[in-house]
Biotite code that builds the C-alpha atoms (Angstrom):
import biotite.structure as struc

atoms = struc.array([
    struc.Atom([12.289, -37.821, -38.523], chain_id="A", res_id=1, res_name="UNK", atom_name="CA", element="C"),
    struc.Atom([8.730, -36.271, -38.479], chain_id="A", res_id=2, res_name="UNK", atom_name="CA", element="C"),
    struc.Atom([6.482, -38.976, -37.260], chain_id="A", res_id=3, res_name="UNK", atom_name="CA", element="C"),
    struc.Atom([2.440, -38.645, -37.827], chain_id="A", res_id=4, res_name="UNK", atom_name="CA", element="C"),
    struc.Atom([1.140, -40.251, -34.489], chain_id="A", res_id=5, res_name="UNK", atom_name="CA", element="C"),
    struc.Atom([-2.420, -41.093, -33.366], chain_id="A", res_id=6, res_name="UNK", atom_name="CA", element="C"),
    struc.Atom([-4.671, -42.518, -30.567], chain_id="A", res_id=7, res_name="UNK", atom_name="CA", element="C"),
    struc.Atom([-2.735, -45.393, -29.808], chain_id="A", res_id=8, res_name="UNK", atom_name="CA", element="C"),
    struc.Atom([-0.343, -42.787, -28.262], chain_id="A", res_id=9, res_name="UNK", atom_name="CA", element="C"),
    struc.Atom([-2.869, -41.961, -25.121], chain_id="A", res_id=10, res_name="UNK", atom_name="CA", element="C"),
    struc.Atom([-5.257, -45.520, -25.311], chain_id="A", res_id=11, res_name="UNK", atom_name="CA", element="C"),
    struc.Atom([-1.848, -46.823, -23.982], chain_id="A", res_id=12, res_name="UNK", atom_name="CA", element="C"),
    struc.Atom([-1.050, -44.357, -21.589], chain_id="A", res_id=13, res_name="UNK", atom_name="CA", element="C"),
    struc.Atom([-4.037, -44.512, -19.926], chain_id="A", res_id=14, res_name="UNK", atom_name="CA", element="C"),
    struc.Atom([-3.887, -46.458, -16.146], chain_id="A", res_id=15, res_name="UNK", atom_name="CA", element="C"),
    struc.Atom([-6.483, -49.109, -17.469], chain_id="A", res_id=16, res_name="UNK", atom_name="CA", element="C"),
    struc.Atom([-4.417, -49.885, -20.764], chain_id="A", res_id=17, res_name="UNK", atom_name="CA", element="C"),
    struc.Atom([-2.139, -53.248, -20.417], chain_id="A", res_id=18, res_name="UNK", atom_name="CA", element="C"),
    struc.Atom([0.707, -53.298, -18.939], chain_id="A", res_id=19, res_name="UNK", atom_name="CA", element="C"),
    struc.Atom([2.754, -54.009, -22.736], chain_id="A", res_id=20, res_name="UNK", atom_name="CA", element="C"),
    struc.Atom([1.119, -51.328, -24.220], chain_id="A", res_id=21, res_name="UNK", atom_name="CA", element="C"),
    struc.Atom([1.950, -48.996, -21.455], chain_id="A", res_id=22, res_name="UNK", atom_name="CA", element="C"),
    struc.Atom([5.494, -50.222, -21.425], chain_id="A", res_id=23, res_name="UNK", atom_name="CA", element="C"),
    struc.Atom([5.791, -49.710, -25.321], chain_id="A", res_id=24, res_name="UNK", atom_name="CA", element="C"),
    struc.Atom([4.103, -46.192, -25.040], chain_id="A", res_id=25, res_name="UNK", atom_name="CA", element="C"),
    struc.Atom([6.852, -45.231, -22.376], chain_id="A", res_id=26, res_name="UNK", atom_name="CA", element="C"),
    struc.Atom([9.509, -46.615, -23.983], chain_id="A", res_id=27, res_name="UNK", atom_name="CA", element="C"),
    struc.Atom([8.567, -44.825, -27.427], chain_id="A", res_id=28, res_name="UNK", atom_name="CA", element="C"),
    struc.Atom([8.617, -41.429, -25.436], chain_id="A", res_id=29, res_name="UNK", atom_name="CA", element="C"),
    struc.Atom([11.601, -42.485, -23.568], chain_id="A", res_id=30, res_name="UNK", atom_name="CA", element="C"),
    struc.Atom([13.782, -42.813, -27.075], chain_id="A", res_id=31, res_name="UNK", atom_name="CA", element="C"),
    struc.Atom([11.755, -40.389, -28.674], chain_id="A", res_id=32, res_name="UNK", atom_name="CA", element="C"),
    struc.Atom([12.396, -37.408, -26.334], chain_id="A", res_id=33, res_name="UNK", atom_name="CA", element="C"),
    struc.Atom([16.494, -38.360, -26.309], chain_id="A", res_id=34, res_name="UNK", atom_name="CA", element="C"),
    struc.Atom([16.367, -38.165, -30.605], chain_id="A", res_id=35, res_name="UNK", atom_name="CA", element="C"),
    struc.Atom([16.062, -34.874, -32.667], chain_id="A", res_id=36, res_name="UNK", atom_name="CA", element="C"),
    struc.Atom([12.576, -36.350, -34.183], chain_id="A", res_id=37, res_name="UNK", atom_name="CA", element="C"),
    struc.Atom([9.489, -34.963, -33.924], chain_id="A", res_id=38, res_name="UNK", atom_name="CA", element="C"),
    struc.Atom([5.718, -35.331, -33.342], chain_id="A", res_id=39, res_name="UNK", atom_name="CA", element="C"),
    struc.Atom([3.263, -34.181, -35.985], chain_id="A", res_id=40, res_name="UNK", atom_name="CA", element="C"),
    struc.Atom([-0.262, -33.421, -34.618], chain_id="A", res_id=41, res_name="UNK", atom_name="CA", element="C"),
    struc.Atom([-3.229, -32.094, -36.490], chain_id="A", res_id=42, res_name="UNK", atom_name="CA", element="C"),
    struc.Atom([-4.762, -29.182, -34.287], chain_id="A", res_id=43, res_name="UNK", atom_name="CA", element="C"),
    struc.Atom([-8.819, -30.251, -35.199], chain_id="A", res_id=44, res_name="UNK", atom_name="CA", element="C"),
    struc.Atom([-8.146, -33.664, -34.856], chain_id="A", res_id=45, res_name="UNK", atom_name="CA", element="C"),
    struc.Atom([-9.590, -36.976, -33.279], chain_id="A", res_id=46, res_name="UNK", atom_name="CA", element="C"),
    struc.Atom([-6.055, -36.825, -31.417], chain_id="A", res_id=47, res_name="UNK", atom_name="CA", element="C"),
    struc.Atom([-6.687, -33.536, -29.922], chain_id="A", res_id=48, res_name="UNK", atom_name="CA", element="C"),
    struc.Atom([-9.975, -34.122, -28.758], chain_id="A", res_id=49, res_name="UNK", atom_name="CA", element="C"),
    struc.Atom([-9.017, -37.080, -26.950], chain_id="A", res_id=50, res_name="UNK", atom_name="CA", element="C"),
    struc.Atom([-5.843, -35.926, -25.247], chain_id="A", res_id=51, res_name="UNK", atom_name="CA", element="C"),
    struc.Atom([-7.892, -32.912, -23.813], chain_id="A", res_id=52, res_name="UNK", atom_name="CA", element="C"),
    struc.Atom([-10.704, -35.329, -22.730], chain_id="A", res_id=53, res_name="UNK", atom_name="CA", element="C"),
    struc.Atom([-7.924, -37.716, -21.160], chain_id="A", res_id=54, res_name="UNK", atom_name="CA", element="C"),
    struc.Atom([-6.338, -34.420, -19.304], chain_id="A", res_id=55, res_name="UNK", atom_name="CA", element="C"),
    struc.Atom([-9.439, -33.576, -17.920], chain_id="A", res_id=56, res_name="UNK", atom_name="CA", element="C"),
    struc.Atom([-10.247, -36.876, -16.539], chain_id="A", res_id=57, res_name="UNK", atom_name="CA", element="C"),
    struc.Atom([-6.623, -37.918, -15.491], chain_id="A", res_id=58, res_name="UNK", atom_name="CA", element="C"),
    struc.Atom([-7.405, -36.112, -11.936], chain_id="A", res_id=59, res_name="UNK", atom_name="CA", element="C"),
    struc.Atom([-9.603, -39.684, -11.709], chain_id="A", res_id=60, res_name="UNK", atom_name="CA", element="C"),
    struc.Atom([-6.663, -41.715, -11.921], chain_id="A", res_id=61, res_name="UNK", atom_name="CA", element="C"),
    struc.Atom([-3.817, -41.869, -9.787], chain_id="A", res_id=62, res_name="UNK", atom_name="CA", element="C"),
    struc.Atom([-0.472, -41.122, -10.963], chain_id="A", res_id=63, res_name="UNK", atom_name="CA", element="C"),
    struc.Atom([-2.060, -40.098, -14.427], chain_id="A", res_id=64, res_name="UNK", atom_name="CA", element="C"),
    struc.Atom([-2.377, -36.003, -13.803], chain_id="A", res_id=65, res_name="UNK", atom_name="CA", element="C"),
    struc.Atom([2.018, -35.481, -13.810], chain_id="A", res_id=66, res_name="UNK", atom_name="CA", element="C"),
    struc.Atom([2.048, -37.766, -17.188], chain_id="A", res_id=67, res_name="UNK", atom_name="CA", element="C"),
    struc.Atom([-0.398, -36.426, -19.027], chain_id="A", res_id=68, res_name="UNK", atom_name="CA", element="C"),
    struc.Atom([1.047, -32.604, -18.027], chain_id="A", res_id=69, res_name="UNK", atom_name="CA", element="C"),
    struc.Atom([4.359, -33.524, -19.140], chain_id="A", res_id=70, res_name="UNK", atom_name="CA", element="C"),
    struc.Atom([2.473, -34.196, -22.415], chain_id="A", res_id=71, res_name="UNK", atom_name="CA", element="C"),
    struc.Atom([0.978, -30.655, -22.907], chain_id="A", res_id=72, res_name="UNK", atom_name="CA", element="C"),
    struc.Atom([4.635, -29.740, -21.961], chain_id="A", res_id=73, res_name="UNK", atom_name="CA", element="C"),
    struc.Atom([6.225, -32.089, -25.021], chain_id="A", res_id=74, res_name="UNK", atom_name="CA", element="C"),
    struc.Atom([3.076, -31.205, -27.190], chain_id="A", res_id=75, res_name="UNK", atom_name="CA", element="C"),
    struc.Atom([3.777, -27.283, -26.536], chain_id="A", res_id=76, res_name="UNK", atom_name="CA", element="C"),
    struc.Atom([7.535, -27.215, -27.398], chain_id="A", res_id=77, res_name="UNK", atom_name="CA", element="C"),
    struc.Atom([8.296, -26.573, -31.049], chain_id="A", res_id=78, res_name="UNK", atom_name="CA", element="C"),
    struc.Atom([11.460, -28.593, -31.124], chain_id="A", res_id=79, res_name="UNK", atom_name="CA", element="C"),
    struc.Atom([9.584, -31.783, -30.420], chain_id="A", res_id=80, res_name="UNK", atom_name="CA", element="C"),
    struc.Atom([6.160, -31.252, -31.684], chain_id="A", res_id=81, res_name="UNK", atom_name="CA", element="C"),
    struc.Atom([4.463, -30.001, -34.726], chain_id="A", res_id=82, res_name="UNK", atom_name="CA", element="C"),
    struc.Atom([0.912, -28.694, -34.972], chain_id="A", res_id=83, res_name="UNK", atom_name="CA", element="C"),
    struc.Atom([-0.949, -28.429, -38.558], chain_id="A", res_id=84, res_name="UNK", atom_name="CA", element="C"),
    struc.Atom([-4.083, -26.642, -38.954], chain_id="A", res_id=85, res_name="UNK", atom_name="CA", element="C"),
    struc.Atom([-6.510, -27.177, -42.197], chain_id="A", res_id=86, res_name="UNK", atom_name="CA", element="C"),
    struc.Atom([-4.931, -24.393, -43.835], chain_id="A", res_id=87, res_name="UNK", atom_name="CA", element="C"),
    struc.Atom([-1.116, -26.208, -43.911], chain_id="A", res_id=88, res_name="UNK", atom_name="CA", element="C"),
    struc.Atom([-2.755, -29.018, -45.389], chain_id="A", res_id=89, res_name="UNK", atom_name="CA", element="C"),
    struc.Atom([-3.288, -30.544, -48.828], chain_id="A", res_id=90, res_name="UNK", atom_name="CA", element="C"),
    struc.Atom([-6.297, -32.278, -49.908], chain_id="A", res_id=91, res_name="UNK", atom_name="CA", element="C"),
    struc.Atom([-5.618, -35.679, -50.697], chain_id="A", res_id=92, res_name="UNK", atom_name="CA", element="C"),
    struc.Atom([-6.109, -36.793, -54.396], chain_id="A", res_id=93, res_name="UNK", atom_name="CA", element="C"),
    struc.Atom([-9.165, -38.622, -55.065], chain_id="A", res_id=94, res_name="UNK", atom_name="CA", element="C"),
    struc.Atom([-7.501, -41.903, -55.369], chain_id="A", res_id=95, res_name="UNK", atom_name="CA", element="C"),
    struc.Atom([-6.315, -41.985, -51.827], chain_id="A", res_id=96, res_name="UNK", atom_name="CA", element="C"),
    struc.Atom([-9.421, -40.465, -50.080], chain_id="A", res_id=97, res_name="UNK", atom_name="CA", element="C"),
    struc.Atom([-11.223, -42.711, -51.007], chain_id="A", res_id=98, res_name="UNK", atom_name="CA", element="C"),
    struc.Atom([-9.373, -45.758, -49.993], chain_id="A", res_id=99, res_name="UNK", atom_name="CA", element="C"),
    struc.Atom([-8.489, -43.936, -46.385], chain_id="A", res_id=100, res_name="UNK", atom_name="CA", element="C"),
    struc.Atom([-11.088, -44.506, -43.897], chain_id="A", res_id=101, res_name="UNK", atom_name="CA", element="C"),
    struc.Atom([-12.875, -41.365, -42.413], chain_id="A", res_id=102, res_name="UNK", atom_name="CA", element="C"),
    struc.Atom([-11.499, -41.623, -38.985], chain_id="A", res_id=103, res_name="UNK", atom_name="CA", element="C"),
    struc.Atom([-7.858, -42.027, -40.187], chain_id="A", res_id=104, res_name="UNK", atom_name="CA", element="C"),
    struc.Atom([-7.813, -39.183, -42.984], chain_id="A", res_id=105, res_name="UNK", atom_name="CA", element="C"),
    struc.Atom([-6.629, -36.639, -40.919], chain_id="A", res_id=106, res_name="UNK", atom_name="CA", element="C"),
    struc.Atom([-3.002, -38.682, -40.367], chain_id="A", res_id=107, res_name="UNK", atom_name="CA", element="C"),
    struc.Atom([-2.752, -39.303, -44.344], chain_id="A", res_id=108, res_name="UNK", atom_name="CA", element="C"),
    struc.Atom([-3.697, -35.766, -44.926], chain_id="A", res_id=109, res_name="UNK", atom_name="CA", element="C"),
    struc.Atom([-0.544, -35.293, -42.399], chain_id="A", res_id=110, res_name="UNK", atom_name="CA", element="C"),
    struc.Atom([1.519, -37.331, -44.675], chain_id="A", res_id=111, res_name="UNK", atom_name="CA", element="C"),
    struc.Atom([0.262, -36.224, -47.580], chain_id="A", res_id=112, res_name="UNK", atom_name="CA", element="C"),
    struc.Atom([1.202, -32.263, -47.141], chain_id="A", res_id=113, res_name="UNK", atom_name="CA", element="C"),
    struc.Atom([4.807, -33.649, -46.353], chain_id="A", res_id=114, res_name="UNK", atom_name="CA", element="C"),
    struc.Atom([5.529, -36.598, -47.520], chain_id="A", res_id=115, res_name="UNK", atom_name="CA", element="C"),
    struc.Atom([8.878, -37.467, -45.456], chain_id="A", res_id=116, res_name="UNK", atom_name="CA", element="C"),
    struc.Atom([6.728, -38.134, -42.397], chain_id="A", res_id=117, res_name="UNK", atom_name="CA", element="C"),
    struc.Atom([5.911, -41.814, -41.082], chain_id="A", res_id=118, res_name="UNK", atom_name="CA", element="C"),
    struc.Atom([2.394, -42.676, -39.591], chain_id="A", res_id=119, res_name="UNK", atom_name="CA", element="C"),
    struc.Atom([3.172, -44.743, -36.668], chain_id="A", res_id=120, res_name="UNK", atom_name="CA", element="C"),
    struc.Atom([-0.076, -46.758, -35.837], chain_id="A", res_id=121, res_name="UNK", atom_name="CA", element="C"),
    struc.Atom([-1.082, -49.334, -34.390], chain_id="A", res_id=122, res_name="UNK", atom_name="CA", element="C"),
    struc.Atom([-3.895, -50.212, -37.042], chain_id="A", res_id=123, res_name="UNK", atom_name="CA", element="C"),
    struc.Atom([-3.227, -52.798, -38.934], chain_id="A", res_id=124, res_name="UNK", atom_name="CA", element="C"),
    struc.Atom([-6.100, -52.731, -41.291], chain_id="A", res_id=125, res_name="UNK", atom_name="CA", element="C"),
    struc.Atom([-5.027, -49.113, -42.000], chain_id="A", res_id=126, res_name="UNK", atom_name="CA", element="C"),
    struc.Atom([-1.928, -49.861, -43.582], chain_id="A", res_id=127, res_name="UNK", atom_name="CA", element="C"),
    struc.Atom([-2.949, -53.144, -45.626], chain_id="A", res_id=128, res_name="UNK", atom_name="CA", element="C"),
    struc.Atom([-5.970, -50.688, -46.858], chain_id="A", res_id=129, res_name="UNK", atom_name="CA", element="C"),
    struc.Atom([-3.469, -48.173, -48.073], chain_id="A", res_id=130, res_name="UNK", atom_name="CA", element="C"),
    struc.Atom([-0.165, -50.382, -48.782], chain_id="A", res_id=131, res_name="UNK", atom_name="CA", element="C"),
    struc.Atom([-0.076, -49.518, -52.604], chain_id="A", res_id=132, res_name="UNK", atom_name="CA", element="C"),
    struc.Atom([0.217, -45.805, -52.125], chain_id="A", res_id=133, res_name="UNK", atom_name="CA", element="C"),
    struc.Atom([3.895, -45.198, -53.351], chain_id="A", res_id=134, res_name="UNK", atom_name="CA", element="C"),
    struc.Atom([5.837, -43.639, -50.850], chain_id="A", res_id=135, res_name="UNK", atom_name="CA", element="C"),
    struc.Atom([3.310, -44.152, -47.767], chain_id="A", res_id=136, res_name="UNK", atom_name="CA", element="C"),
    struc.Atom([5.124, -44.822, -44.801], chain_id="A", res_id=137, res_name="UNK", atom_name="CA", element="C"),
    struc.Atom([2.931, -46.613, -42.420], chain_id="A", res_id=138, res_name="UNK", atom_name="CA", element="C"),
    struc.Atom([4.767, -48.061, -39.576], chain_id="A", res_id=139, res_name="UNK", atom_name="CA", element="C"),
    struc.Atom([2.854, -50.556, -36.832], chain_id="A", res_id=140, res_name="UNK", atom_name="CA", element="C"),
    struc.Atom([4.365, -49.875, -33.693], chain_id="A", res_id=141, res_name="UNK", atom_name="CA", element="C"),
    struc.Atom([5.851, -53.033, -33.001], chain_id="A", res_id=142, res_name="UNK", atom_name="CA", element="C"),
    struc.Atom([7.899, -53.301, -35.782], chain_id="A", res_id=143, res_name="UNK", atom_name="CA", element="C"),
    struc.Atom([8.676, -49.279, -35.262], chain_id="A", res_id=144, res_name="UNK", atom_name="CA", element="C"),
    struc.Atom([9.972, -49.998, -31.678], chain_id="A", res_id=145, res_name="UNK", atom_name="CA", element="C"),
    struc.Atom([12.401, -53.124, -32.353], chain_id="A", res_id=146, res_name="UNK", atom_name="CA", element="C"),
    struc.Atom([14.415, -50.035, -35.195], chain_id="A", res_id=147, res_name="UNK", atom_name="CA", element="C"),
    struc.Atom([13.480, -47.081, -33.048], chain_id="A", res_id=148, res_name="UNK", atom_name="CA", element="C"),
    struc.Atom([15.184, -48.708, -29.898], chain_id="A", res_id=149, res_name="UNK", atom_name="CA", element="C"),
    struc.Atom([18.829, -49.535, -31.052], chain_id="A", res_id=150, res_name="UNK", atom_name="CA", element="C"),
])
């Protein structure tokens, strides 16, 4: 399974997140690096931007700098993680860009160019905004977690 993930990923990962979202972050990598499924990650990204800005800073927090280097490690290996750059993606039809909110397009363009991948979000208002797309998998987390962890 190629799952599209987004900010959720490292707002929960973060020291000053809650305690369930750090537990649900965890236990999604936990399962996650045990399966054969993998990570897709837009290279120019809101994602991107934000995992490098948390990397930098996790030398602030303690216990932060060893998690967030295991995740350059996971986001570096091939067999777990999938980069796209502009050029491996399609442009969405009109239909669907305009529905998709600005910040979000880059994970529905990462559906889009293969459309076997799940978004896994958090974001409610994402996927009620875009339910009617056929074949849009948009998975909130919580429901993901209670399949993911049998």
């Amino acid at each position: 399974m190629e799952i599209i993930i987004n900010e959720w990923l490292l707002n929960y990962l973060r020291p000053d997140a809650q305690e369930s979202d750090r537990r649900a972050a965890m236990q999604f990598l936990n399962v996650f690096v045990k399966k054969c499924d993998k990570i897709v990650i837009k290279r120019n990204s809101r994602f991107v931007d934000k995992f490098y800005d948390y990397s930098k800073r996790s030398e602030q927090f303690v216990n932060s700098k060893p998690l967030f280097s295991m995740l350059h490690l996971l986001f570096r290996d091939a067999d777990k993680t999938i980069i796209a750059y502009d050029r491996d993606l399609q442009v969405l039809p009109e239909d669907i860009d305009a529905k998709t909110p600005e910040d979000d397009k880059y994970l529905i363009e990462l559906w889009y160019s293969n459309q076997d991948r799940i978004v896994l979000t958090t974001d409610a208002k994402l996927r009620d905004k875009l339910k009617d797309i056929p074949g849009l998998k948009i998975c909130l987390l919580p429901e993901f977690l209670k399949e993911y962890l049998v």
